[in-house]
C-alpha positions as CSV (number, residue, x, y, z in Angstrom):
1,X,-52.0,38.7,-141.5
2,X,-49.7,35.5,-140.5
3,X,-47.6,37.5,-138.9
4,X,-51.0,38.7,-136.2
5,X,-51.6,35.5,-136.0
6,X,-48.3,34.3,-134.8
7,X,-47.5,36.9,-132.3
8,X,-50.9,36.5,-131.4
9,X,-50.1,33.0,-130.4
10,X,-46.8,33.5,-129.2
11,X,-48.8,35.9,-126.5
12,X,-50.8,33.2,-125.3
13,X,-48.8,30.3,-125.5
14,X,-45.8,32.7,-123.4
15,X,-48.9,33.4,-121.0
16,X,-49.8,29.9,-120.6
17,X,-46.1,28.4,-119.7
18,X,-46.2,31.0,-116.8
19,X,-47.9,28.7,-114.9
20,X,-46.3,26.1,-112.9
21,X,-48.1,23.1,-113.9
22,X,-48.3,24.0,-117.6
23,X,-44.7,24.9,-118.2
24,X,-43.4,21.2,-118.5
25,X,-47.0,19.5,-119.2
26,X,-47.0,17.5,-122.5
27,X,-50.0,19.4,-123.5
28,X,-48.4,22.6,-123.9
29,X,-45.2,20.3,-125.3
30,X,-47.5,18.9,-127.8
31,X,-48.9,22.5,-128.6
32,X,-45.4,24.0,-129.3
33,X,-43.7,20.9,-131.1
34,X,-47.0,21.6,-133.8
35,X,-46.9,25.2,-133.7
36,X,-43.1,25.5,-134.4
37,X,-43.2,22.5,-137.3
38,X,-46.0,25.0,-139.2
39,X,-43.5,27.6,-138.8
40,X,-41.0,26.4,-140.2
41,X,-43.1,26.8,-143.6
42,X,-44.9,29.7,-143.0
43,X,-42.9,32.9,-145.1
44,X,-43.4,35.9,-142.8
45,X,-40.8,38.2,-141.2
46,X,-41.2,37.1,-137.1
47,X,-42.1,33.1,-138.1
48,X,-38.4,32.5,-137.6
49,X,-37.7,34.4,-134.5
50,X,-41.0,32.8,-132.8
51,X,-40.2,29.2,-133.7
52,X,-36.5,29.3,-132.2
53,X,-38.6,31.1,-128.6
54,X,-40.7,28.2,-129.3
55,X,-38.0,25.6,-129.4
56,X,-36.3,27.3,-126.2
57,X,-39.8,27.1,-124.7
58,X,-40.2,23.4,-125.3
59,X,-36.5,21.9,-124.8
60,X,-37.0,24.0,-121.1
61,X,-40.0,22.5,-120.0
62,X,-39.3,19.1,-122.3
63,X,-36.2,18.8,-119.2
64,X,-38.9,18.2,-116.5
65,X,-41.8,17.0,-118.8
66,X,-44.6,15.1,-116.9
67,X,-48.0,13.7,-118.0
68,X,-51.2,15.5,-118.7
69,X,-52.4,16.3,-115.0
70,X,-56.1,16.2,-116.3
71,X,-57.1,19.5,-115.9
72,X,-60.5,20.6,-116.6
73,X,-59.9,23.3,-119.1
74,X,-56.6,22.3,-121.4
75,X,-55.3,25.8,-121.9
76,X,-53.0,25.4,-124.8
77,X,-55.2,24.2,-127.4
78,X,-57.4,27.5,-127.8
79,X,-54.6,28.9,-129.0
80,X,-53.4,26.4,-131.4
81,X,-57.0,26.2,-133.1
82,X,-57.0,29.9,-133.4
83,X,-53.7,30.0,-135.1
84,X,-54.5,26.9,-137.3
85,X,-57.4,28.6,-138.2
86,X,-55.3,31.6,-138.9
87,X,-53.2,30.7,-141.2
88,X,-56.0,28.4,-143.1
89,X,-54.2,25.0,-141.5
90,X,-52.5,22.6,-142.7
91,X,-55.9,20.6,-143.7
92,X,-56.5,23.4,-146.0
93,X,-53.2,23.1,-147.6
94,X,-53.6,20.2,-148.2
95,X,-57.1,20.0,-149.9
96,X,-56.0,22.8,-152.2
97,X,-52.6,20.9,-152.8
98,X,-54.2,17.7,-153.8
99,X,-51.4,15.7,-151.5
100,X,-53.9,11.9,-152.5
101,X,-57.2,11.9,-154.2
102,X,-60.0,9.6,-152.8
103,X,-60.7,6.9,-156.0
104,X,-63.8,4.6,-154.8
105,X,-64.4,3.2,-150.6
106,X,-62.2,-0.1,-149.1
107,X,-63.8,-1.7,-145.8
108,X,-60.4,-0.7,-143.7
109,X,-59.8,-4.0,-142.6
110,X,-57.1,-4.6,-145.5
111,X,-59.3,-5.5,-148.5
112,X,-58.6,-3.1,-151.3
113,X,-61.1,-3.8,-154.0
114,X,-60.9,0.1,-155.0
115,X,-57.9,2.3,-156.2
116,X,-55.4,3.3,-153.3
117,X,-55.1,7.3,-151.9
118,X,-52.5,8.5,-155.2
119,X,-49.8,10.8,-153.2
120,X,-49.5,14.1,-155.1
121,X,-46.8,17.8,-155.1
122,X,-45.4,16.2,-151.8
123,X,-41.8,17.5,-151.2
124,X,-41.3,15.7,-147.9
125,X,-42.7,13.0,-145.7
126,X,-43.5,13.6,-143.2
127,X,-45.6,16.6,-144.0
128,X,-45.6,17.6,-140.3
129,X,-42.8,17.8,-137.5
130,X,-43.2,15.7,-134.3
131,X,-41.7,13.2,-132.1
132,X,-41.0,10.2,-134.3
133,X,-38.1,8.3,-135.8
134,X,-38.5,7.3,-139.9
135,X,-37.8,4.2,-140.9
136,X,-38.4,2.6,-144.4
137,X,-41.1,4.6,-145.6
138,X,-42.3,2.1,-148.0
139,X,-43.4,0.1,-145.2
140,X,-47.4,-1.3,-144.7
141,X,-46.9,-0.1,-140.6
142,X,-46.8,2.5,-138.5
143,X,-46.2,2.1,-134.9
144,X,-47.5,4.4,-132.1
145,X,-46.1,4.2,-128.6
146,X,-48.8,7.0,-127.1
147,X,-47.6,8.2,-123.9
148,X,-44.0,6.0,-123.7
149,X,-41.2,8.0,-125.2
150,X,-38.9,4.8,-123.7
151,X,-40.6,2.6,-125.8
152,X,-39.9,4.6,-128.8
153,X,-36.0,4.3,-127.8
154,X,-36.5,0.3,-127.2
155,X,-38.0,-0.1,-130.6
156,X,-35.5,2.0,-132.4
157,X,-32.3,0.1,-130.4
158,X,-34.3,-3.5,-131.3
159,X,-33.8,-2.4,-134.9
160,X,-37.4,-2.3,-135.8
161,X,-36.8,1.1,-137.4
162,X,-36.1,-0.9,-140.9
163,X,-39.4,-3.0,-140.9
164,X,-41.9,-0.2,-140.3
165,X,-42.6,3.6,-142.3
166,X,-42.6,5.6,-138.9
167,X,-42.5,5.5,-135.3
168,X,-43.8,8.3,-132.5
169,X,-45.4,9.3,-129.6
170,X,-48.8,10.7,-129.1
171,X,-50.0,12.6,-126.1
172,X,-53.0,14.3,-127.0
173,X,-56.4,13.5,-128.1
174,X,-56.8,16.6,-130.6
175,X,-53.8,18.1,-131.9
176,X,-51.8,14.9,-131.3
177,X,-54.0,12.8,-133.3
178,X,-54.9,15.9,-136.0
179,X,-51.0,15.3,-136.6
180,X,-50.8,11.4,-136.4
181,X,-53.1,11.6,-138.9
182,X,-51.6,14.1,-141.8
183,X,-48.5,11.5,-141.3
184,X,-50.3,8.9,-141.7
185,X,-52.6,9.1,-145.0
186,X,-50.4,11.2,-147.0
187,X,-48.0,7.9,-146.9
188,X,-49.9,6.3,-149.5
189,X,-48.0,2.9,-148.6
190,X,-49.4,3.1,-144.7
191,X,-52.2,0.4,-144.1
192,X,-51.5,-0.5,-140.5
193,X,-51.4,2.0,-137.5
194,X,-49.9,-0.3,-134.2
195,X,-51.1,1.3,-131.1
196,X,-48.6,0.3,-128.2
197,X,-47.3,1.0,-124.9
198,X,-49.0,3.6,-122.1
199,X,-51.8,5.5,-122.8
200,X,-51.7,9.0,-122.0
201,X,-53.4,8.9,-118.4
202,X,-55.3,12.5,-118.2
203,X,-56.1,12.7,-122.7
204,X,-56.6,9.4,-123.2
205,X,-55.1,9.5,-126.5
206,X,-54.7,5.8,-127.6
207,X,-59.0,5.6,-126.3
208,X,-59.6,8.1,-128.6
209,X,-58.1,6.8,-131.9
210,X,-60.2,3.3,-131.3
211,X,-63.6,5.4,-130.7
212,X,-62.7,7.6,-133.9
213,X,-62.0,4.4,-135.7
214,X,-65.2,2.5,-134.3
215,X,-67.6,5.3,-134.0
216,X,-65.9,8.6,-136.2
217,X,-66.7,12.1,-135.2
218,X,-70.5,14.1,-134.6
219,X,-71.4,17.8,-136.4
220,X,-69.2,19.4,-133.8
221,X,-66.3,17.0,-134.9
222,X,-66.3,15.3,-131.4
223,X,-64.5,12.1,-131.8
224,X,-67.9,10.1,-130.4
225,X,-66.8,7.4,-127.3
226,X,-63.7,9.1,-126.7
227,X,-63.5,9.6,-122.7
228,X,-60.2,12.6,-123.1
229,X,-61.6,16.1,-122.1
230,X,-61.3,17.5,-125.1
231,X,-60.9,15.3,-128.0
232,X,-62.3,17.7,-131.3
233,X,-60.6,17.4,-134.4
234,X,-61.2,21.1,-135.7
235,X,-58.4,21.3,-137.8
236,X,-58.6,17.7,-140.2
237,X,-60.2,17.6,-143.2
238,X,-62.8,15.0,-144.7
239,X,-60.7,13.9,-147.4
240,X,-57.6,13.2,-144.4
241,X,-60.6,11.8,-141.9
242,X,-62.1,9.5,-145.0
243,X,-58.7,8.3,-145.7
244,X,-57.7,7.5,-142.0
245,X,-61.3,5.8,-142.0
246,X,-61.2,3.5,-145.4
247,X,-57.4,2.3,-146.0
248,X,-55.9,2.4,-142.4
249,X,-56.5,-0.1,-139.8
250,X,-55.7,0.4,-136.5
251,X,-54.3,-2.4,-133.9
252,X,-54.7,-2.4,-130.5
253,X,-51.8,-3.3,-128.7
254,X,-52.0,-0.4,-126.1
255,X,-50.4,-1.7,-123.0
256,X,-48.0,-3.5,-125.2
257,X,-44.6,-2.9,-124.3
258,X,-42.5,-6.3,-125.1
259,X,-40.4,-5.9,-128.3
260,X,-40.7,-9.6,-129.4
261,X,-44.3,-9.3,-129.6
262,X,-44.8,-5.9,-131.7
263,X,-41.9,-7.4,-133.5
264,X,-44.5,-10.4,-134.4
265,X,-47.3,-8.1,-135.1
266,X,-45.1,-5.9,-137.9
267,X,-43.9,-8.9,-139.2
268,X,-47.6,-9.8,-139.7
269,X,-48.4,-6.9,-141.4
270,X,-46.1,-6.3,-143.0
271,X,-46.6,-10.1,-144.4
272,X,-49.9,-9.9,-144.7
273,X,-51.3,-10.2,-148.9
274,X,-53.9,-8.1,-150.2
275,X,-57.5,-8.9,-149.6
276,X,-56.2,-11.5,-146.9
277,X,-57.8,-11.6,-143.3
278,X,-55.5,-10.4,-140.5
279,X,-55.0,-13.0,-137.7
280,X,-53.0,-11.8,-134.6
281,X,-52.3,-14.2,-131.8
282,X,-54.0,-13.0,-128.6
283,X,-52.8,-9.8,-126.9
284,X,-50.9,-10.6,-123.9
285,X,-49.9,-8.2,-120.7
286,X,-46.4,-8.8,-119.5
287,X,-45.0,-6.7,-116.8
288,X,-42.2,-4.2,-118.0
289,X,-39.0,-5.2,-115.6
290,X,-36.8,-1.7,-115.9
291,X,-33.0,-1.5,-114.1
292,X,-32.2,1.4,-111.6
293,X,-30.8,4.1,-112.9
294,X,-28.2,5.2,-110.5
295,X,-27.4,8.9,-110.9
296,X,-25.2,11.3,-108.4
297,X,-26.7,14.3,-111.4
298,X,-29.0,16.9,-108.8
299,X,-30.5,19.6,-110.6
300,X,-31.9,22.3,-108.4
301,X,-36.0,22.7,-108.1
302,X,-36.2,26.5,-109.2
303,X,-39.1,26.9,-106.4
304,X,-36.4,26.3,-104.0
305,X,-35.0,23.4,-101.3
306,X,-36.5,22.2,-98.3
307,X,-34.7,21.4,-94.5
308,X,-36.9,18.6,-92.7
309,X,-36.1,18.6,-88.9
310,X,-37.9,17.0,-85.7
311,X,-39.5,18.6,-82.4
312,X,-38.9,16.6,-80.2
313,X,-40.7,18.4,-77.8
314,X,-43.9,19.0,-79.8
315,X,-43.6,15.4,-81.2
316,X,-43.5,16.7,-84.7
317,X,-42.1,17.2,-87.6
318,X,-40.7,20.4,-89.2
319,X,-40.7,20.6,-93.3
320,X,-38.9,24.5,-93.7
321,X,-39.2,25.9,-97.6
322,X,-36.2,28.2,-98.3
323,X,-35.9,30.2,-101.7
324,X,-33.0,29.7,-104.0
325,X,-31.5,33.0,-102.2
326,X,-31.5,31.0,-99.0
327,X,-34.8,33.0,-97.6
328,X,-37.0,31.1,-95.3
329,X,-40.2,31.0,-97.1
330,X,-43.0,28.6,-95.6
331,X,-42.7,26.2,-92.1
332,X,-44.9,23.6,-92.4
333,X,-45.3,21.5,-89.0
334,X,-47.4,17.8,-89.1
335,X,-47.4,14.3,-87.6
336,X,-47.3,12.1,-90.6
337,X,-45.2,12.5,-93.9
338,X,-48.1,12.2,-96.5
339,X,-49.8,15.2,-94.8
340,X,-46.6,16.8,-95.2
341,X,-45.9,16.1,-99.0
342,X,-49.3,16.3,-99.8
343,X,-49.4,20.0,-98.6
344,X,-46.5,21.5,-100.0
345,X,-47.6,19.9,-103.5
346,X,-50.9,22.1,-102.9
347,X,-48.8,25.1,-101.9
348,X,-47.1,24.4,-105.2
349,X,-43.6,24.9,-103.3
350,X,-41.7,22.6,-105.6
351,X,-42.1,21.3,-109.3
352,X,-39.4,18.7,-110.2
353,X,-40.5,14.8,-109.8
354,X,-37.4,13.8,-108.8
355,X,-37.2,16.9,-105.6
356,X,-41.0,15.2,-104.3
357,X,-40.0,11.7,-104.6
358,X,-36.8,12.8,-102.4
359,X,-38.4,15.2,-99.8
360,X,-40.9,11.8,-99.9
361,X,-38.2,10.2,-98.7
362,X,-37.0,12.3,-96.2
363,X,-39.9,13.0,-94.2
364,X,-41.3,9.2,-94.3
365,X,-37.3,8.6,-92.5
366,X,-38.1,11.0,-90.0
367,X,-41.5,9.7,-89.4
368,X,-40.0,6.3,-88.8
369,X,-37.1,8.6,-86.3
370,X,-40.5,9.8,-84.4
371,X,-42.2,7.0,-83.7
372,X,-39.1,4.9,-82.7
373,X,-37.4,7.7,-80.6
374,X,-33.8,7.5,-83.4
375,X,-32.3,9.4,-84.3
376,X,-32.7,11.6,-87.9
377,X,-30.0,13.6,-90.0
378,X,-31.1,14.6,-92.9
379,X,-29.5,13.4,-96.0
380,X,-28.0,10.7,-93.7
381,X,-28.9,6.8,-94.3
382,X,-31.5,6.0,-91.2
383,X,-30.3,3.8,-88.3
384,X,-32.3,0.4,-87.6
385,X,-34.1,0.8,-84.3
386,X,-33.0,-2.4,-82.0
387,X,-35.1,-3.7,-79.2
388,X,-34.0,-3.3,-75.7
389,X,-32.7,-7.0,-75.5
390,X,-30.5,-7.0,-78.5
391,X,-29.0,-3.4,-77.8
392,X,-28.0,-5.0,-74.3
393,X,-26.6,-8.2,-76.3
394,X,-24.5,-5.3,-78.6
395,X,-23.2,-3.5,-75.6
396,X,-21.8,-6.6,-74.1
397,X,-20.7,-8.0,-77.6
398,X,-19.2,-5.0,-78.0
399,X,-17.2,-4.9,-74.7
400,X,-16.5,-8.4,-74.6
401,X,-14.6,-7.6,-78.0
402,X,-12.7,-4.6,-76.2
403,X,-12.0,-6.9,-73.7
404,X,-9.9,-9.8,-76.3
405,X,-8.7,-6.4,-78.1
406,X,-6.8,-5.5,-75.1
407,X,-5.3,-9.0,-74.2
């Protein structure tokens, strides 16, 4: 039965990453990452040869990973709640497990007049793979940097990693939180869930764990205010969403990317006495000042490389698409660079970042070459375009020096 199940979702999932915006989307990331941590403690004969095809899968597209693109239909998350329901899930394993027992009701705001969540038959925390460092796991905090895997990085190298029970990313508004969540309450020493840096911009992710907090979920577990496209919770169960919803409190800090200030609010929590009020200082915004990275590293698009000339006669410019075999592919002629990039996006004729913010580049210098009459080399730094006055001044400067050079 498991093993139907998994090459049933090994079909879908392989399907899915054939198309060129899902292959490096953090959806279908997200999707794999939980797929191949179930895996890993599932006993049937292909589990293991699927979750190392998985973990190819996701350290390929993990190279070029960009944001949710906010599709209508999220294609990768059928397939997880099939398999999840599959194999019984992980909610199911842990009802029959008995990993806490729910003793009495607490308000969630840190008053604990009742008996804590009693962790039982748990051989590991955490009970589910993701992307997230451990610290001390006796810790009152856990910190979630949503959509900012830098921030993650910052908060490890500030050594914060010793003053809070877990750190991670979350990208999604259903399996992402399903799994935030199974981390979360089967720590029974967890009270405070930090929510920090970006917000995931097409799931919404951060949004969505305030309106499950504030408002839960409806009949068809909907998490109710949550403004993500999809944000159903199929595969928690009520014991995990009761404990998320009596003995965790969430704090908003989304948009909060300054170490010295999360530092302040763990401190705070993890100061804070039981059956005390929590008192934050006021959330502040701060722009995020980054360096340049300078890096000569070019890693070829595998939709192929572009050659941007001008027409001089025609007045316009000429983008030409060429294959990785060198084949001409597409020509595409305009006036203006953004019509330019903006159609070979649509054509989908590239799909690294780093290849459109380049051939951005390219085409706005040879705009610039066009208008002022320069002119453009590609790949060559572009020329300032001097005023008839001072070019005369340079061409006498320039002879005059001659001149004293010959003397």
């Amino acid at each position: 039965m498991f093993e139907d199940a998994i090459t049933k979702a090994w079909d879908q999932l392989n399907e899915i990453r054939q198309i060129k915006k899902c292959r490096s989307c953090e959806c279908l990331l997200d999707t794999l990452e939980a797929i191949r941590g179930d895996l890993q403690d599932i006993d049937a004969s292909n589990a293991k040869d699927i979750r190392v095809e998985m973990s190819e899968w996701f350290e390929d597209g993990n190279i070029n990973r960009h944001p949710c693109l906010g599709c209508e239909d999220c294609l990768p998350i059928e397939p997880y709640n099939q398999f999840s329901k599959s194999i019984r899930g992980i909610s199911t394993h842990v009802q029959e497990q008995g990993l806490f027992t729910m003793l009495g009701s607490s308000c969630g705001c840190g008053h604990s007049n009742a008996p804590e969540p009693i962790q039982q038959n748990i051989d590991k925390w955490p009970v589910v793979e993701g992307n997230y460092q451990v610290g001390r796991q006796n810790s009152k905090v856990a910190v979630c940097t949503l959509a900012d895997s830098d921030l993650l990085e910052e908060i490890e190298h500030a050594g914060l990693l010793e003053q809070v029970a877990i750190v991670g990313t979350l990208a999604t508004e259903n399996l992402g939180i399903e799994r935030l969540i199974r981390n979360i309450v089967t720590n029974p020493s967890i009270r405070f869930l930090i929510l920090c840096g970006k917000d995931s911009r097409g799931h919404k992710a951060g949004q969505a764990v305030l309106s499950l907090k504030s408002s839960g979920i409806n009949e068809q577990r909907q998490i109710l205010g949550a403004v993500g496209p999809r944000p159903i919770l199929k595969n928690l169960s009520q014991v995990e969403l009761k404990a998320f919803a009596n003995y965790v409190t969430v704090i908003d800090e989304i948009g909060t990317h300054d170490i010295d200030r999360l530092r302040n609010v763990i401190n705070t929590c993890n100061a804070q006495p039981e059956g005390s009020e929590l008192i934050l200082a006021p959330k502040v915004h701060l722009p995020k000042t980054v360096e340049v990275e300078k890096s000569s590293k070019w890693e070829p698009d595998p939709e192929g490389y572009f050659l941007v000339l001008i027409d001089w006669d025609a007045r316009k410019i000429i983008c030409e698409h060429y294959t990785n075999d060198h084949l001409l592919n597409e020509v595409i002629r305009g006036d203006r660079a953004s019509d330019i990039v903006n159609t070979v996006i649509k054509r989908g004729l590239l799909s690294r970042l780093d290849h459109a913010g380049y051939l951005g580049g390219e085409l706005a210098k040879a705009e610039a070459a066009l208008v002022l009459k320069t002119k453009y080399v590609q790949d060559e730094a572009a020329k300032p375009a001097l005023p008839p006055r001072a070019k005369t001044y340079l061409k006498k400067a320039r002879w005059a020096h001659s001149r004293e050079g010959s003397i």
